[in-house]
C-alpha positions in Angstrom: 123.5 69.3 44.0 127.1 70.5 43.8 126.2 73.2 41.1 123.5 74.2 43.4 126.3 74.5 46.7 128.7 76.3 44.6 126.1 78.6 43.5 125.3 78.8 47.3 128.7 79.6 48.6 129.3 81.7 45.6 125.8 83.9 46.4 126.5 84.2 50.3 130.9 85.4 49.5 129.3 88.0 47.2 126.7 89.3 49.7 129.5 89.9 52.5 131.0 91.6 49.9 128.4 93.6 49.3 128.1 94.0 53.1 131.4 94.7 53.7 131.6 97.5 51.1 128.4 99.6 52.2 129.1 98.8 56.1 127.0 102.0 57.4 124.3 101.6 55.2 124.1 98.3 56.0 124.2 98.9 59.9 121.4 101.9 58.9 119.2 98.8 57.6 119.6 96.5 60.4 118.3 99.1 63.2 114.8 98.1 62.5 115.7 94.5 62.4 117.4 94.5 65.7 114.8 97.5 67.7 112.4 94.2 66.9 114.7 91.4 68.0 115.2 93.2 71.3 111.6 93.6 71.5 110.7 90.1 70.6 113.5 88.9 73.3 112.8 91.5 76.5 109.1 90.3 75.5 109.7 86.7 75.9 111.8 87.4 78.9 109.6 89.1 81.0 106.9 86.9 80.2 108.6 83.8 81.2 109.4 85.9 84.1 106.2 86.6 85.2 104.7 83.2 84.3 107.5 81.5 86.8 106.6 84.1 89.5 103.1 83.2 89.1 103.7 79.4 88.7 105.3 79.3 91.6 102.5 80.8 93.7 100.0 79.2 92.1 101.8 76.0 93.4 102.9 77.3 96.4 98.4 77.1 97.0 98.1 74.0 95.6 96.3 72.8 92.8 94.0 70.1 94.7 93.7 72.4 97.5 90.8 74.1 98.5 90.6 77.6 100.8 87.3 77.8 103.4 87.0 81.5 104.1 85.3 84.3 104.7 86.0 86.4 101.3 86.1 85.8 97.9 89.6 85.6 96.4 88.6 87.2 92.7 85.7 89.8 93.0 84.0 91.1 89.9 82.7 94.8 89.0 79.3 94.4 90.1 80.5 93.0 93.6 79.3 94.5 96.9 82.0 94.3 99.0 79.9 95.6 102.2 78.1 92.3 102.2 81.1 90.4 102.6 82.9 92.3 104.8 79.6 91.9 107.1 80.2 88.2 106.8 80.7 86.7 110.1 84.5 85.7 110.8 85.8 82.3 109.7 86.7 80.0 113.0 88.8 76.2 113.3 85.6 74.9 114.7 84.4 74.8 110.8 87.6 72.4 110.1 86.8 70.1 113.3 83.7 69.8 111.5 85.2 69.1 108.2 87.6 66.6 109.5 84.7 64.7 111.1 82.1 64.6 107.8 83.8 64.9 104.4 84.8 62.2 102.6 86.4 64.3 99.9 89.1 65.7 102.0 92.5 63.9 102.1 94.0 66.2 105.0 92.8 69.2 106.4 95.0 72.3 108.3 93.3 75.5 109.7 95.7 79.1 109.2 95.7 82.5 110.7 98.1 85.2 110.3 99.3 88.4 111.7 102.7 90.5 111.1 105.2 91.0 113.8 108.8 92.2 114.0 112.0 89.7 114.6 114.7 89.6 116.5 117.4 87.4 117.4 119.8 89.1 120.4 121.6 92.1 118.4 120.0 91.4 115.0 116.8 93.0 113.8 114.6 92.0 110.4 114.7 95.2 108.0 111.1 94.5 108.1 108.4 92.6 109.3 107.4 88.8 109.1 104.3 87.5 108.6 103.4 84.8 111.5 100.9 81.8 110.3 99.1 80.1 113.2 98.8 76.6 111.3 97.9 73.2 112.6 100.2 70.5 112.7 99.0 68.5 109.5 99.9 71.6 107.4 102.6 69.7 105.7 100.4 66.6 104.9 97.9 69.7 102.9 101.2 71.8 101.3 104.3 70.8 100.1 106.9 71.6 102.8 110.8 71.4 102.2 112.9 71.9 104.6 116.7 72.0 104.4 117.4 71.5 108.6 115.3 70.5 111.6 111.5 69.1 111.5 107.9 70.0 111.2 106.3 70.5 114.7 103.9 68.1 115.7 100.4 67.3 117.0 101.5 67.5 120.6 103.2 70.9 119.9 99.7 72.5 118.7 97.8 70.4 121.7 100.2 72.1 124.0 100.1 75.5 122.5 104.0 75.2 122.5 105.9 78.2 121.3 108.5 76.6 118.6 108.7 77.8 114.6 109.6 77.0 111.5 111.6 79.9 109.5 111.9 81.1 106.3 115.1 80.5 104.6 115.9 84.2 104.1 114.8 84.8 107.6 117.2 82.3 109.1 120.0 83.9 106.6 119.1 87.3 108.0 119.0 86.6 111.4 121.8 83.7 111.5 124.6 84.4 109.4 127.1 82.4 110.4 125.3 80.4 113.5 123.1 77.1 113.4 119.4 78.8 114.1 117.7 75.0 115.2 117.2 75.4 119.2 117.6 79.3 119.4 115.1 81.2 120.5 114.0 84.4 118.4 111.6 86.8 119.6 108.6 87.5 117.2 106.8 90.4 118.3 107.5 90.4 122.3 107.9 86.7 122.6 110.0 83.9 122.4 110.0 81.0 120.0 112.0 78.3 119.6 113.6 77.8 115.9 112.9 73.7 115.0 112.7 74.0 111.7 114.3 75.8 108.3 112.3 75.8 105.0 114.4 75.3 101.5 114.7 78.5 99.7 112.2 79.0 97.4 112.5 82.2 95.5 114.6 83.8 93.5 113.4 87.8 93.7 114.4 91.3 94.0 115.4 90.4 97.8 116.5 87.1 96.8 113.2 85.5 98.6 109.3 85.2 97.9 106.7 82.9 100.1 107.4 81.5 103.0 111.2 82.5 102.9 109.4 85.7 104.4 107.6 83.7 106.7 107.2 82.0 110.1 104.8 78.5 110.9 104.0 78.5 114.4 101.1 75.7 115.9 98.2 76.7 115.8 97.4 76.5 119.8 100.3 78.9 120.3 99.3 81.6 118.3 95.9 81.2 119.4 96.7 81.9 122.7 98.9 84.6 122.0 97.6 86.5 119.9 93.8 85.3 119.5 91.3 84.1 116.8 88.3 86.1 117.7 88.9 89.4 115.4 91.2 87.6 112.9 90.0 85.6 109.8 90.7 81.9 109.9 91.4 79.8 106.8 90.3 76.7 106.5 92.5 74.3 104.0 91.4 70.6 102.6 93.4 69.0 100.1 91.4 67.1 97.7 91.5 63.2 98.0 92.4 61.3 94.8 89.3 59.6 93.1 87.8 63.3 94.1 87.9 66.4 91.4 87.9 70.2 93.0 84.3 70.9 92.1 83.3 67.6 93.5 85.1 68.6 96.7 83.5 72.2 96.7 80.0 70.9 96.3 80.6 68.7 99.0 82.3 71.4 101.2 79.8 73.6 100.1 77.1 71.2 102.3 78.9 70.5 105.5 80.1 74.4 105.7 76.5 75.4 105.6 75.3 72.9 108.4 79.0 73.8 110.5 77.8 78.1 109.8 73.7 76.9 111.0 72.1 78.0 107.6 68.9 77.3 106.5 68.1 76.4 103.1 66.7 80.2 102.4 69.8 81.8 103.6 72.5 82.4 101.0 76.2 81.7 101.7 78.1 83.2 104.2 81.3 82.1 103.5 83.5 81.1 99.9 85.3 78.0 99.1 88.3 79.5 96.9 90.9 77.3 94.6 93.9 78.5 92.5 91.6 77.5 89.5 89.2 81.1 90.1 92.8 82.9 90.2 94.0 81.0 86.8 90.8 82.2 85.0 91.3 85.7 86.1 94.3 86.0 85.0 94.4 84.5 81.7 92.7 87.6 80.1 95.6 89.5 81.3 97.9 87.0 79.9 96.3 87.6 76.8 96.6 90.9 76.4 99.7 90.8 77.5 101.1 88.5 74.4 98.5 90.5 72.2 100.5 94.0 72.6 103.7 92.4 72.6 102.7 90.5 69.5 101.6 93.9 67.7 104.4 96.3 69.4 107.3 93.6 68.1 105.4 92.9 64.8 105.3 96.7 64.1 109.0 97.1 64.8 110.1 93.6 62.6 107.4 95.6 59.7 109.8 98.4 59.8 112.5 96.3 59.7 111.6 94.3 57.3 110.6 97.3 54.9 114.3 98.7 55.5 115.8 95.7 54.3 113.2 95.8 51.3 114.3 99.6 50.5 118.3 98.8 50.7 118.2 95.8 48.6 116.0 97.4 45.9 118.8 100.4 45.7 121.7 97.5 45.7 119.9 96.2 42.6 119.4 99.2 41.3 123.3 99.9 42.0 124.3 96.4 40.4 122.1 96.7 37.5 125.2 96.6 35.3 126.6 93.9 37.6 123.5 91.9 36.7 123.5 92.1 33.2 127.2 91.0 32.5 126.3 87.9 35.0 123.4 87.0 32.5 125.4 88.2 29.7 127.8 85.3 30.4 125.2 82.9 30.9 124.1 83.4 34.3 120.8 81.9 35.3 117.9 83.8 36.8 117.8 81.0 39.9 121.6 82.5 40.9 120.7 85.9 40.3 117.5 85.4 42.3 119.7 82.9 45.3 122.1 85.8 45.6 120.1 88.7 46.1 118.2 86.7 48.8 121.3 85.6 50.4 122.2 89.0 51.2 119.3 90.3 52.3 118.8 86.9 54.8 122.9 88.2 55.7 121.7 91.9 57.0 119.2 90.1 58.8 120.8 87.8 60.6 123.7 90.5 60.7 120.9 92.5 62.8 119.5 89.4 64.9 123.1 88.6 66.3 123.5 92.6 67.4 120.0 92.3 68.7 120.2 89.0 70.5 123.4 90.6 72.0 121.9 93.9 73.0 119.1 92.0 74.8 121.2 89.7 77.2 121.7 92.8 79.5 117.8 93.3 79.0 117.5 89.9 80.3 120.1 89.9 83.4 118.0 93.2 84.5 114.5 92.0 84.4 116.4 89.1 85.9 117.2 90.9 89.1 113.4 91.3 90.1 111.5 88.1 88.1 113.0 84.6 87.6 113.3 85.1 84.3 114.9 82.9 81.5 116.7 83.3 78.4 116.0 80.2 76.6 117.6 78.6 73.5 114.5 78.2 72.1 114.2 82.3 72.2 117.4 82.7 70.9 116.3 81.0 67.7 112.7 81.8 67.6 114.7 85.3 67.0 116.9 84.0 64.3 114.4 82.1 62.6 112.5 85.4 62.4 115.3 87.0 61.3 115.6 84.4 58.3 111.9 85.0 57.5 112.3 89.0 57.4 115.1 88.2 54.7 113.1 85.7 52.6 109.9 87.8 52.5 110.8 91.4 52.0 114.0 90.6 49.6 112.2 88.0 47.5 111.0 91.2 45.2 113.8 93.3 44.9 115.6 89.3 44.1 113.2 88.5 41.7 113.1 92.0 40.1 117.3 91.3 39.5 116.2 87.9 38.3 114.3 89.2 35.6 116.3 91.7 34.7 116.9 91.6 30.4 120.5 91.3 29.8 120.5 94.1 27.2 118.5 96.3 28.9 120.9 95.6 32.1 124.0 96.5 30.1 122.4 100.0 29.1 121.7 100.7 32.5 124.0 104.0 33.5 
């Protein structure tokens, strides 16, 4: 074991040697080594980016919730979108009757949106805000977080009562340095009341996403403000444990047909959507997502690698001398072949440092529009690919040194 260390340390002094000598050409070799660590790194990036992104809106629906509406979420090729855009509208009578007849449904809200301005005295939203009409049992179907104030409550839908709950990057807008619970901001023409303040949830372009954007007002109030009869209405059950989705939507599917007065002819007038249809759209975009990624950084790490193959074939060449005294002397072929494969794993970890380092400002920029995360594990996924490049394309020119006859070596001009 200590022979095998020495011959180790001995190997890895004379490859930064060796390094250290031919500098250029060794820089030269590493540019297709790190072109492929930046790629494999700005890949993994922006794909852990865009998973968290769509993570968090896949969570912000809920995975045991279920969406009563009017159109389909995901529509194919072959859909006609005339038929249901002739659908008649979505109204909250449907979830009265939900409420009253499923027995899959742990909690049920009704939504409607529109978009407004806001306002609060002197200060103005850049843009618009979108306004959700939503019962008062919303939070019992979504997860809501707030960081001040409360949740408005059954007697504030009964009484059509004009209070909201902000976003977070609405209240930072709008309040900068004041307390927004018990002021009154004016969405659109009118006043509400600020009782609540959701916890920040994204972390963006703008430094918000979801309902940091948004305003929850009862559903009463924005019913008689603005009106349900020309807007689409969404009707939202979360599932009840002991109760699977499909189990819920078959059920749904039933007392949504009675609720809409269809007759066993008529098809469907109306969708039951879940975050599952959205998760199976989008993994064959996923997929070829990883599968040019895959074949862009595997081209670039080929090129690499066939650099590194090139250089350490000359440095044998260069050293065929070198080699031949070594052997001479009584050299064995495992230190000849340990020391050629120690330099050529040195240029390429040489190249993975410089390219991990070149893609940290890759990673703070896509960082500044997706929450995106440079993980240890990437960092020496990269090296360890690095290691591989070295064992696999200098293991020939390495055993071509190991093999080497002394006397032919010491001919060698």
């Amino acid at each position: 074991m200590s022979g095998f260390l020495f011959e180790l340390v001995e190997g890895l002094r004379i490859a930064l040697r060796a390094i250290r000598v031919n500098k250029l050409r060794s820089l030269l070799t590493t540019l297709g080594i790190i072109i492929g660590i930046v790629s494999v790194t700005a890949m993994a990036t922006v794909v852990s980016g865009i998973e968290g992104e769509f993570d968090a809106d896949m969570a912000e629906l809920g995975t045991d919730v279920v969406y009563i509406e009017r159109m389909p979420w995901i529509q194919g090729p072959n859909t006609k979108w005339w038929e249901f855009i002739n659908r008649p509208r979505m109204t909250e009578d449907v979830g009265d009757v939900v409420a009253k007849r499923s027995r899959a449904a742990a909690a049920i809200t009704t939504q409607v949106r529109t978009f407004r301005g806001a306002k609060y005295q002197g200060r103005v939203l850049p843009r618009g805000v979108v306004v959700n009409g939503v019962s008062a049992s919303y939070p019992n179907v979504h997860d809501v977080q707030l960081q001040d104030g409360f949740f408005f409550s059954e007697l504030d839908d009964r009484a059509a009562r004009r209070v909201a709950v902000i976003g977070a990057e609405i209240a930072l807008q709008l309040f900068p340095v004041e307390d927004p619970i018990g002021k009154e901001i004016r969405l659109g023409g009118t006043r509400y009341r600020v009782v609540g303040v959701g916890l920040r949830e994204g972390e963006g372009a703008q430094g918000a996403t979801g309902f940091d954007w948004q305003v929850r007002i009862p559903f009463g109030a924005f019913k008689a403000e603005y009106g349900t009869r020309y807007r689409d209405v969404s009707v939202q059950v979360k599932v009840a444990d002991g109760f699977s989705v499909d189990d819920a939507k078959d059920e749904l599917t039933g007392i949504v047909r009675v609720a809409r007065k269809l007759d066993a002819a008529e098809a469907d007038n109306f969708e039951i959507n879940d975050s599952g249809a959205i998760l199976a759209a989008v993994e064959p975009v996923k997929a070829a997502i990883y599968g040019i990624g895959i074949f862009l950084t595997g081209l670039s790490l080929l090129v690499g690698g066939i650099g590194v193959m090139n250089i350490m074939f000359v440095s044998v060449k260069e050293r065929t001398r070198e080699i031949g005294i070594r052997k001479a002397v009584g050299a064995k072929r495992r230190t000849i072949l340990l020391q050629f494969l120690i330099e050529a794993v040195a240029v390429s970890l040489i190249g993975g440092v410089v390219g991990v380092l070149l893609s940290i400002p890759v990673f703070l920029g896509v960082r500044t529009f997706l929450p995106a995360e440079l993980g240890v594990g990437v960092v020496m996924l990269a090296f360890g690919i690095c290691m591989a490049i070295g064992i696999i394309f200098g293991l020939a020119p390495a055993w071509s040194a190991a093999n080497a006859e002394p006397i032919d070596a010491l001919r060698y001009e």
